[in-house]
N, C-alpha and C positions, 0 to 999 in steps of 0.2 A: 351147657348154656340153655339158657328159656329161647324154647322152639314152637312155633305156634301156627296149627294148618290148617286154615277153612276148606270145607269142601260142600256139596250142595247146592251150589245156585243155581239157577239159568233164566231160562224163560219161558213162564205162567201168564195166562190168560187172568183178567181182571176178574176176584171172584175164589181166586185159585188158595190151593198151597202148597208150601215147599218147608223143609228141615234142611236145616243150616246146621253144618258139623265143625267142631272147631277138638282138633287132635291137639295135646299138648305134651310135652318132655321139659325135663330138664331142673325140674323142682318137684317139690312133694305139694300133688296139684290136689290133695283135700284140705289143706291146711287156710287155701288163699280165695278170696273173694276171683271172679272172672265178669269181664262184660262183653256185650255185643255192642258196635258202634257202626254209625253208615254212613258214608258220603256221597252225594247223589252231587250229576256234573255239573261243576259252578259254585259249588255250596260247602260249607264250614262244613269238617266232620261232625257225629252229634249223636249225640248218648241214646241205645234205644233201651237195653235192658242190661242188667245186673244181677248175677247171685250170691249172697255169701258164702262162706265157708261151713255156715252151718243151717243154709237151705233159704235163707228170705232173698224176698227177689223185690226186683222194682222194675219200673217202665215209666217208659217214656209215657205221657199224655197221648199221643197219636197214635201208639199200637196199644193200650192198653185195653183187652178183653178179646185183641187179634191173635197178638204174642203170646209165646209159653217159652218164656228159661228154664233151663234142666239142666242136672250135670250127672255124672257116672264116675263117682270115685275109682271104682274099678279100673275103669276104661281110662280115667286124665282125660277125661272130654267134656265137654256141653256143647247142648243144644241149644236151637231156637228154631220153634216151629212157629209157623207165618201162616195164617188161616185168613180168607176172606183178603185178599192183597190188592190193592189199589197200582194204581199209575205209580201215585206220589209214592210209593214204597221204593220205587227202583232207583238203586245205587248200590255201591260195593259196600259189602258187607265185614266187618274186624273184628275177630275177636283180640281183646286186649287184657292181659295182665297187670294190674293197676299197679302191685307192690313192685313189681321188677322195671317197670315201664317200657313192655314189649307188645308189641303189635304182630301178628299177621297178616302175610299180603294182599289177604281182603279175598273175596268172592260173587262174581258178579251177580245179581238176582233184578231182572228186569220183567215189568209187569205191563203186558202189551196185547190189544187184538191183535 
């Protein structure tokens, strides 16, 4: 079954950064688009980045030129490295499988003096 494990958060100082890892099993993970999504407390989940399967990526408007999506065929992983982090960034972090409609239990990344 589609298995799916963030790891990487915590807590950064305003300014900061952090790499967001998201481990995967259970399909042939070069084949399939992946994203990163976040929910911050109170607030609808909400699209931050995306990669296809054959490397184009997208972002959200808010972190565009903060963010960097990656993946590692090898490895069944992607990233998301978070550069220059704000307040508003902090909330759980998902990575999500689009074609299977599987989710990760997220990882928390809070952005605080």
């Amino acid at each position: 079954q589609v298995q799916l494990v963030e790891s990487g958060g915590g807590l950064v100082q305003p300014g900061g950064s952090l790499r967001l890892s998201c481990a995967a099993s259970g399909f042939t993970f070069s084949r399939y688009a992946m994203s990163w999504y976040r929910q911050a407390q109170g607030k609808e989940r909400e699209f931050v980045a995306s990669i296809s399967a054959g490397g184009s990526t997208g972002y959200a408007d808010s972190v565009k030129g903060r963010f960097t999506i990656s993946s590692d065929n090898a490895e069944s992983a992607v990233y998301l490295q978070m550069n220059s982090l704000k307040p508003e960034d902090t909330a759980v972090y998902y990575c999500y499988a689009r074609t299977f409609g599987s989710w990760g239990r997220g990882t928390q990344v809070t952005v605080s003096s």
